[in-house]
C-alpha positions, 0 to 999 in steps of 0.5 A: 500500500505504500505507492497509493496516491490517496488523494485520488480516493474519497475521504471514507477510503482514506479513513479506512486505508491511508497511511498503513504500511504493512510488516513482512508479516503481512498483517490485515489490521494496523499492528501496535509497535509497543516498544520505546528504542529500535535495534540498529544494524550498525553504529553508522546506521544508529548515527546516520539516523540521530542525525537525520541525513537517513529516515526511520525510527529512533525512539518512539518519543518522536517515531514509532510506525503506529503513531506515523500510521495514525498521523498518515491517515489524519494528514490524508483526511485534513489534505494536510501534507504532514501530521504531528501526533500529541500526547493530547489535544493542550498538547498539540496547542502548546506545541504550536506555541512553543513551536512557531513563537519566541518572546515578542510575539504577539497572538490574536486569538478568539475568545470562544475558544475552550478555558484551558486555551485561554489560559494557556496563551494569557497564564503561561506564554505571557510569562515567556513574553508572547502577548494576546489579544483576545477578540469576538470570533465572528467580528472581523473588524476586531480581528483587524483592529487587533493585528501588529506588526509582531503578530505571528499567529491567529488562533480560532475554533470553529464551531466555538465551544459551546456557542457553535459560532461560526468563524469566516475562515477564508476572510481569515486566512486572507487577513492573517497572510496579509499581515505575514501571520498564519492561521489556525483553526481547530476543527474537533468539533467538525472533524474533516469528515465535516469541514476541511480549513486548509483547503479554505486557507488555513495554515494548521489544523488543530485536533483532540483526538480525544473527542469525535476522532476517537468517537467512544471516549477511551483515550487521550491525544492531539495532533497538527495538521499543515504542511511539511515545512511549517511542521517539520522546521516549527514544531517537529524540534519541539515534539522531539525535544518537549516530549509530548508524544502519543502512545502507540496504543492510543494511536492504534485506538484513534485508527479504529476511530477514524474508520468509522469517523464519516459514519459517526459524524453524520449520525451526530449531526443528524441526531444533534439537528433534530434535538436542536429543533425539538429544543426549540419548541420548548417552553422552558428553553430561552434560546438554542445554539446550533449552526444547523437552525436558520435562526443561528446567527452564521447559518448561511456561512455554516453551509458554505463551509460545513457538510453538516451542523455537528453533534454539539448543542447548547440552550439557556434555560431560565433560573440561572446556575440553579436551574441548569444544575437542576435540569442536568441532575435529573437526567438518568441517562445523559452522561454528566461529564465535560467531555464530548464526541463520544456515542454516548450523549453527554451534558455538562455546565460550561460556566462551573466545567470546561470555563470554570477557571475563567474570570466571570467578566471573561465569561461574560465576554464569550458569552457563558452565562450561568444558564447555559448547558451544553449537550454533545448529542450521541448516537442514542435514540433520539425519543430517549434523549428528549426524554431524558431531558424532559427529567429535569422539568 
Protein backbone atom coordinates (compact mmCIF):
# COMPACT_ATOMS: atom_id res chain seq x y z
CA UNK A 1 0.00 0.00 0.00
CA UNK A 2 2.92 2.13 0.04
CA UNK A 3 2.77 3.59 -3.52
CA UNK A 4 -1.03 4.73 -3.23
CA UNK A 5 -1.69 8.11 -4.12
CA UNK A 6 -4.83 8.58 -1.62
CA UNK A 7 -5.92 11.80 -2.70
CA UNK A 8 -7.46 10.05 -5.75
CA UNK A 9 -9.61 8.33 -3.08
CA UNK A 10 -12.53 9.66 -1.45
CA UNK A 11 -12.25 10.52 2.17
CA UNK A 12 -14.42 7.20 3.84
CA UNK A 13 -11.45 5.45 1.90
CA UNK A 14 -8.99 7.03 3.30
CA UNK A 15 -10.23 6.91 6.59
CA UNK A 16 -10.05 3.00 6.35
CA UNK A 17 -6.91 2.75 4.37
CA UNK A 18 -4.13 5.66 4.34
CA UNK A 19 -1.34 5.64 5.95
CA UNK A 20 -0.83 1.87 6.63
CA UNK A 21 2.37 0.39 5.75
CA UNK A 22 2.38 -3.47 6.28
CA UNK A 23 5.19 -5.62 8.06
CA UNK A 24 6.52 -8.79 6.16
CA UNK A 25 4.32 -10.23 8.50
CA UNK A 26 1.75 -9.33 6.12
CA UNK A 27 -0.96 -8.15 8.75
CA UNK A 28 -4.50 -7.17 7.69
CA UNK A 29 -5.08 -4.82 10.64
CA UNK A 30 -2.75 -1.85 11.82
CA UNK A 31 -0.42 -3.66 14.17
CA UNK A 32 0.80 -1.54 17.84
CA UNK A 33 4.73 -1.39 17.90
CA UNK A 34 4.85 -1.07 21.98
CA UNK A 35 8.33 -0.64 22.26
CA UNK A 36 10.32 2.76 23.35
CA UNK A 37 14.16 2.01 21.07
CA UNK A 38 14.70 0.49 17.88
CA UNK A 39 17.87 -2.03 17.27
CA UNK A 40 20.24 -0.61 14.61
CA UNK A 41 22.29 -2.70 12.01
CA UNK A 42 25.43 -0.73 12.94
CA UNK A 43 26.65 2.28 14.73
CA UNK A 44 26.87 4.27 11.43
CA UNK A 45 23.26 3.36 10.94
CA UNK A 46 22.43 4.49 14.59
CA UNK A 47 24.48 7.85 13.88
CA UNK A 48 23.13 8.17 10.41
CA UNK A 49 19.66 8.14 11.94
CA UNK A 50 20.06 10.50 15.13
CA UNK A 51 21.42 12.83 12.63
CA UNK A 52 18.82 12.95 10.28
CA UNK A 53 20.76 12.51 6.91
CA UNK A 54 18.56 8.89 6.88
CA UNK A 55 14.86 8.22 7.79
CA UNK A 56 13.39 5.67 10.04
CA UNK A 57 12.58 5.24 13.57
CA UNK A 58 14.68 6.43 16.60
CA UNK A 59 13.00 6.32 19.85
CA UNK A 60 9.13 6.19 19.97
CA UNK A 61 9.20 9.84 22.00
CA UNK A 62 9.10 11.03 18.02
CA UNK A 63 8.99 7.82 15.63
CA UNK A 64 7.08 4.71 16.08
CA UNK A 65 5.39 3.23 12.88
CA UNK A 66 1.64 3.00 14.86
CA UNK A 67 1.77 6.65 15.56
CA UNK A 68 3.08 7.61 11.94
CA UNK A 69 0.26 5.43 10.67
CA UNK A 70 -2.28 7.42 12.61
CA UNK A 71 -0.54 10.75 11.81
CA UNK A 72 -0.59 9.50 7.61
CA UNK A 73 -4.45 8.70 7.51
CA UNK A 74 -5.32 12.07 9.69
CA UNK A 75 -2.86 14.28 7.13
CA UNK A 76 -4.97 12.39 4.30
CA UNK A 77 -8.22 13.26 5.78
CA UNK A 78 -7.38 17.01 6.79
CA UNK A 79 -5.43 17.26 2.77
CA UNK A 80 -2.63 18.21 5.01
CA UNK A 81 0.88 17.38 3.87
CA UNK A 82 2.13 16.21 7.43
CA UNK A 83 0.57 15.30 10.74
CA UNK A 84 2.47 15.68 14.17
CA UNK A 85 0.55 13.36 16.93
CA UNK A 86 0.29 14.56 20.63
CA UNK A 87 0.00 13.08 23.62
CA UNK A 88 -3.27 15.30 23.86
CA UNK A 89 -5.34 17.94 22.40
CA UNK A 90 -3.45 21.05 25.26
CA UNK A 91 -0.56 19.39 23.71
CA UNK A 92 -0.76 19.75 20.39
CA UNK A 93 -1.56 23.65 21.24
CA UNK A 94 1.29 24.21 23.39
CA UNK A 95 3.43 22.56 20.85
CA UNK A 96 2.36 25.30 18.27
CA UNK A 97 3.10 27.80 20.67
CA UNK A 98 6.15 26.70 21.71
CA UNK A 99 6.82 25.65 18.19
CA UNK A 100 6.21 28.80 15.77
CA UNK A 101 6.60 31.77 18.73
CA UNK A 102 9.54 33.40 20.68
CA UNK A 103 9.46 36.33 23.18
CA UNK A 104 7.94 39.42 21.31
CA UNK A 105 5.48 37.65 19.69
CA UNK A 106 2.01 38.51 19.52
CA UNK A 107 -1.10 36.23 19.28
CA UNK A 108 -4.57 37.24 18.03
CA UNK A 109 -6.98 34.56 19.15
CA UNK A 110 -10.95 34.18 19.71
CA UNK A 111 -12.33 34.43 22.92
CA UNK A 112 -14.81 31.36 22.14
CA UNK A 113 -12.04 29.39 22.11
CA UNK A 114 -12.20 26.27 25.32
CA UNK A 115 -10.98 27.84 29.03
CA UNK A 116 -7.68 25.95 29.22
CA UNK A 117 -6.82 27.58 25.55
CA UNK A 118 -7.30 30.80 27.40
CA UNK A 119 -5.17 30.04 29.79
CA UNK A 120 -2.53 28.74 28.37
CA UNK A 121 -1.84 31.95 25.84
CA UNK A 122 -2.77 34.64 28.82
CA UNK A 123 -1.16 32.47 32.02
CA UNK A 124 1.94 30.94 30.52
CA UNK A 125 3.10 32.41 27.17
CA UNK A 126 2.70 35.63 28.73
CA UNK A 127 5.19 34.89 31.20
CA UNK A 128 7.63 33.53 28.28
CA UNK A 129 6.99 37.12 26.60
CA UNK A 130 4.37 36.31 23.80
CA UNK A 131 1.35 38.77 24.17
CA UNK A 132 -2.51 38.11 23.24
CA UNK A 133 -5.18 39.65 22.19
CA UNK A 134 -8.27 38.35 22.73
CA UNK A 135 -11.35 39.24 20.18
CA UNK A 136 -15.02 38.16 19.23
CA UNK A 137 -14.78 35.20 16.56
CA UNK A 138 -17.36 36.34 14.42
CA UNK A 139 -16.46 40.05 14.33
CA UNK A 140 -13.98 40.97 11.57
CA UNK A 141 -13.35 44.20 12.11
CA UNK A 142 -11.60 43.30 15.60
CA UNK A 143 -9.71 40.96 14.45
CA UNK A 144 -8.29 43.82 12.00
CA UNK A 145 -8.29 46.32 14.95
CA UNK A 146 -6.35 43.51 16.95
CA UNK A 147 -3.14 42.89 14.24
CA UNK A 148 0.64 44.30 14.89
CA UNK A 149 3.41 44.22 13.10
CA UNK A 150 4.71 41.30 15.51
CA UNK A 151 1.55 39.35 15.07
CA UNK A 152 2.58 35.83 14.02
CA UNK A 153 -0.46 33.75 14.63
CA UNK A 154 -4.04 33.91 14.86
CA UNK A 155 -5.73 31.26 16.65
CA UNK A 156 -9.93 30.18 16.26
CA UNK A 157 -12.09 27.09 16.95
CA UNK A 158 -14.99 26.74 14.62
CA UNK A 159 -17.97 25.80 15.71
CA UNK A 160 -16.87 27.90 19.15
CA UNK A 161 -17.19 25.90 22.28
CA UNK A 162 -20.33 25.79 23.23
CA UNK A 163 -21.66 28.62 21.21
CA UNK A 164 -21.28 26.97 17.79
CA UNK A 165 -20.20 30.40 16.37
CA UNK A 166 -19.03 30.31 13.21
CA UNK A 167 -15.87 31.84 12.26
CA UNK A 168 -15.04 33.04 8.48
CA UNK A 169 -12.29 31.10 7.67
CA UNK A 170 -11.33 32.41 4.02
CA UNK A 171 -11.55 36.05 5.36
CA UNK A 172 -9.30 34.97 8.00
CA UNK A 173 -6.58 33.21 6.00
CA UNK A 174 -6.55 36.44 3.90
CA UNK A 175 -6.08 38.97 6.91
CA UNK A 176 -3.67 36.83 8.63
CA UNK A 177 -1.11 36.19 5.22
CA UNK A 178 -1.66 39.86 4.50
CA UNK A 179 -0.34 40.52 7.93
CA UNK A 180 2.60 37.93 7.41
CA UNK A 181 0.77 35.51 10.35
CA UNK A 182 -0.62 32.15 9.80
CA UNK A 183 -3.86 30.90 10.70
CA UNK A 184 -5.08 28.12 12.94
CA UNK A 185 -8.43 26.73 13.34
CA UNK A 186 -9.08 23.83 15.41
CA UNK A 187 -11.53 21.52 13.76
CA UNK A 188 -12.60 18.98 16.58
CA UNK A 189 -15.74 19.74 16.62
CA UNK A 190 -16.36 19.28 12.84
CA UNK A 191 -13.72 16.68 12.03
CA UNK A 192 -12.99 16.55 8.45
CA UNK A 193 -15.44 14.44 7.87
CA UNK A 194 -17.28 17.92 8.11
CA UNK A 195 -15.03 20.89 7.32
CA UNK A 196 -11.94 20.92 5.64
CA UNK A 197 -9.61 24.56 6.82
CA UNK A 198 -6.80 24.05 4.91
CA UNK A 199 -8.49 23.83 1.87
CA UNK A 200 -10.18 27.50 2.51
CA UNK A 201 -6.66 28.90 3.59
CA UNK A 202 -5.78 27.65 6.82
CA UNK A 203 -2.29 27.19 7.88
CA UNK A 204 -2.63 24.19 10.73
CA UNK A 205 -5.45 22.40 11.68
CA UNK A 206 -5.71 21.79 15.48
CA UNK A 207 -7.28 18.50 16.85
CA UNK A 208 -8.34 16.43 20.49
CA UNK A 209 -8.20 13.13 19.06
CA UNK A 210 -9.76 12.58 22.35
CA UNK A 211 -13.19 13.80 21.04
CA UNK A 212 -15.08 12.81 17.77
CA UNK A 213 -11.75 11.11 16.19
CA UNK A 214 -11.67 8.55 18.60
CA UNK A 215 -15.77 8.61 18.87
CA UNK A 216 -16.12 6.12 22.22
CA UNK A 217 -14.20 8.25 24.94
CA UNK A 218 -11.07 5.75 25.70
CA UNK A 219 -8.07 7.60 25.33
CA UNK A 220 -6.45 10.95 25.14
CA UNK A 221 -4.39 12.81 22.47
CA UNK A 222 -3.81 15.77 19.94
CA UNK A 223 -2.43 16.42 16.76
CA UNK A 224 -1.23 19.40 13.83
CA UNK A 225 -2.02 19.09 10.60
CA UNK A 226 -0.14 21.52 7.98
CA UNK A 227 2.07 21.42 5.63
CA UNK A 228 5.76 19.53 5.88
CA UNK A 229 7.93 22.55 6.25
CA UNK A 230 5.85 24.82 8.71
CA UNK A 231 5.85 21.24 10.91
CA UNK A 232 8.94 19.89 10.21
CA UNK A 233 11.11 23.36 10.69
CA UNK A 234 8.39 24.63 13.55
CA UNK A 235 7.39 22.35 15.71
CA UNK A 236 8.80 18.82 14.77
CA UNK A 237 12.16 20.02 17.13
CA UNK A 238 9.65 20.57 19.57
CA UNK A 239 7.97 17.30 19.74
CA UNK A 240 11.42 15.69 19.71
CA UNK A 241 12.67 17.60 22.40
CA UNK A 242 9.35 18.60 24.93
CA UNK A 243 8.15 15.11 24.77
CA UNK A 244 4.86 15.39 24.26
CA UNK A 245 4.30 12.29 22.40
CA UNK A 246 1.06 9.85 21.98
CA UNK A 247 1.20 6.25 22.86
CA UNK A 248 1.26 3.76 20.35
CA UNK A 249 -1.55 2.41 21.71
CA UNK A 250 -3.63 5.26 21.92
CA UNK A 251 -2.58 5.84 18.28
CA UNK A 252 -3.93 2.28 17.12
CA UNK A 253 -7.21 3.11 19.01
CA UNK A 254 -7.69 6.51 17.43
CA UNK A 255 -7.07 4.49 13.76
CA UNK A 256 -10.20 2.50 14.78
CA UNK A 257 -11.79 5.95 15.29
CA UNK A 258 -11.21 7.00 12.32
CA UNK A 259 -12.78 4.21 10.29
CA UNK A 260 -15.67 4.83 11.12
CA UNK A 261 -15.44 8.89 11.50
CA UNK A 262 -17.73 9.81 8.25
CA UNK A 263 -20.31 7.33 9.55
CA UNK A 264 -20.44 8.76 13.13
CA UNK A 265 -20.03 12.13 12.24
CA UNK A 266 -23.12 12.23 10.01
CA UNK A 267 -25.04 10.47 12.93
CA UNK A 268 -24.22 13.09 15.21
CA UNK A 269 -25.50 15.76 13.20
CA UNK A 270 -28.49 14.25 12.13
CA UNK A 271 -29.12 13.26 15.98
CA UNK A 272 -27.94 16.89 17.20
CA UNK A 273 -30.40 18.53 14.27
CA UNK A 274 -33.23 17.10 15.43
CA UNK A 275 -32.54 17.56 19.12
CA UNK A 276 -31.98 21.21 18.16
CA UNK A 277 -35.24 21.88 16.68
CA UNK A 278 -37.28 19.75 19.37
CA UNK A 279 -35.43 22.18 21.76
CA UNK A 280 -36.64 24.94 20.21
CA UNK A 281 -40.04 24.24 20.84
CA UNK A 282 -39.69 24.09 24.41
CA UNK A 283 -41.18 26.25 26.73
CA UNK A 284 -38.51 26.09 29.45
CA UNK A 285 -35.75 26.74 26.78
CA UNK A 286 -34.88 30.58 26.48
CA UNK A 287 -32.51 30.28 23.23
CA UNK A 288 -30.80 27.46 21.45
CA UNK A 289 -27.10 27.06 19.74
CA UNK A 290 -26.93 25.16 16.57
CA UNK A 291 -25.01 26.04 13.08
CA UNK A 292 -27.79 23.82 11.70
CA UNK A 293 -31.04 26.04 12.69
CA UNK A 294 -31.87 29.03 10.28
CA UNK A 295 -32.10 31.06 13.36
CA UNK A 296 -28.31 30.67 14.49
CA UNK A 297 -26.66 33.92 13.58
CA UNK A 298 -23.87 32.27 10.69
CA UNK A 299 -26.34 29.75 9.43
CA UNK A 300 -25.66 30.56 5.63
CA UNK A 301 -21.50 30.58 6.28
CA UNK A 302 -22.03 27.38 8.42
CA UNK A 303 -23.47 25.80 4.92
CA UNK A 304 -20.59 27.31 2.74
CA UNK A 305 -18.00 25.60 4.80
CA UNK A 306 -19.96 22.65 6.52
CA UNK A 307 -21.29 19.49 5.19
CA UNK A 308 -23.35 19.36 8.31
CA UNK A 309 -24.17 21.33 11.58
CA UNK A 310 -22.10 18.93 14.05
CA UNK A 311 -23.02 16.97 17.16
CA UNK A 312 -22.78 19.90 19.83
CA UNK A 313 -25.94 21.96 21.05
CA UNK A 314 -26.23 24.32 23.70
CA UNK A 315 -29.58 26.15 25.25
CA UNK A 316 -30.11 28.52 28.01
CA UNK A 317 -32.82 27.85 30.44
CA UNK A 318 -34.11 30.09 32.72
CA UNK A 319 -33.39 30.14 36.51
CA UNK A 320 -29.86 30.98 36.11
CA UNK A 321 -26.82 28.37 37.81
CA UNK A 322 -29.75 26.71 39.90
CA UNK A 323 -31.65 25.64 37.45
CA UNK A 324 -29.35 24.44 34.50
CA UNK A 325 -27.83 22.28 37.51
CA UNK A 326 -31.47 21.03 38.26
CA UNK A 327 -32.45 20.40 34.55
CA UNK A 328 -28.55 18.32 34.46
CA UNK A 329 -29.01 16.24 37.97
CA UNK A 330 -32.50 14.91 36.81
CA UNK A 331 -31.34 13.31 33.85
CA UNK A 332 -30.57 9.38 34.21
CA UNK A 333 -29.41 8.61 31.11
CA UNK A 334 -27.24 11.74 29.71
CA UNK A 335 -23.68 11.28 30.79
CA UNK A 336 -22.55 14.29 33.17
CA UNK A 337 -19.24 14.64 32.12
CA UNK A 338 -17.35 17.54 30.42
CA UNK A 339 -16.01 15.58 27.65
CA UNK A 340 -17.83 15.25 24.16
CA UNK A 341 -17.74 13.35 20.95
CA UNK A 342 -18.34 10.32 22.45
CA UNK A 343 -21.52 7.81 21.31
CA UNK A 344 -22.94 8.04 24.17
CA UNK A 345 -24.87 11.62 24.60
CA UNK A 346 -23.20 13.63 27.06
CA UNK A 347 -24.41 17.00 29.37
CA UNK A 348 -22.17 19.42 31.27
CA UNK A 349 -22.30 23.03 32.67
CA UNK A 350 -19.83 25.26 30.65
CA UNK A 351 -19.77 28.15 33.31
CA UNK A 352 -18.65 25.58 36.55
CA UNK A 353 -16.60 22.85 33.94
CA UNK A 354 -14.65 23.45 30.59
CA UNK A 355 -14.98 27.59 31.51
CA UNK A 356 -14.93 27.26 35.23
CA UNK A 357 -11.34 28.69 35.60
CA UNK A 358 -12.30 31.75 33.63
CA UNK A 359 -12.95 35.03 35.41
CA UNK A 360 -16.58 35.95 35.44
CA UNK A 361 -16.10 39.27 33.17
CA UNK A 362 -14.16 36.66 30.73
CA UNK A 363 -17.00 34.69 30.73
CA UNK A 364 -19.04 37.18 30.05
CA UNK A 365 -17.22 38.16 27.11
CA UNK A 366 -17.71 34.59 25.41
CA UNK A 367 -20.86 34.71 26.21
CA UNK A 368 -21.08 31.88 29.01
CA UNK A 369 -23.95 32.58 31.14
CA UNK A 370 -24.78 30.56 34.19
CA UNK A 371 -27.92 29.14 32.45
CA UNK A 372 -26.07 27.65 29.91
CA UNK A 373 -25.95 23.79 29.30
CA UNK A 374 -24.20 22.08 26.59
CA UNK A 375 -25.06 18.71 25.08
CA UNK A 376 -22.65 16.82 22.83
CA UNK A 377 -25.55 14.72 21.11
CA UNK A 378 -24.51 10.98 20.81
CA UNK A 379 -25.96 8.33 18.93
CA UNK A 380 -28.89 7.05 21.32
CA UNK A 381 -32.32 7.13 20.19
CA UNK A 382 -33.50 10.42 19.67
CA UNK A 383 -37.07 9.70 21.80
CA UNK A 384 -34.77 8.51 24.62
CA UNK A 385 -32.64 11.74 24.64
CA UNK A 386 -35.66 14.45 24.62
CA UNK A 387 -36.86 12.29 27.34
CA UNK A 388 -34.38 12.12 29.33
CA UNK A 389 -34.13 16.00 29.15
CA UNK A 390 -37.71 16.47 29.79
CA UNK A 391 -36.44 14.95 33.55
CA UNK A 392 -35.28 17.74 34.55
CA UNK A 393 -38.59 19.84 34.13
Amino acid sequence: MDDIDWSDYHPETRAIRAGQHRTPEGEHAEPIFPTSSYVFQSAEEAALRFSGKTPGNIYSRFTNPTVRTFEERLAALEGGERCLAMASGMAAIASMAFGLLKAGDHVVCSRSVFGNTVLLFQNFLGKFGVETTFVKLTDLSAWEAAMRPNTRLLVLETPSNPLTEIADIRQLATLAHDHGALLAVDNCFCTPALQRPLEMGADLIIHSATKYLDGQGRCVGGALVGSHELLEKGIYPFLRTGGPAMSPFNAWVFLKGLETLNLRMRAHSENAQKLAEWLKEQSFVRKVYYPGLDSHPQAALAKSQQSQGGGIVSFEVDGGREGAWAMIDHTKMLSITANLGDVKTTITHPATTTHGRLTDPERQAAGITEGLIRIAVGLEHMDDIKNDLLRGL
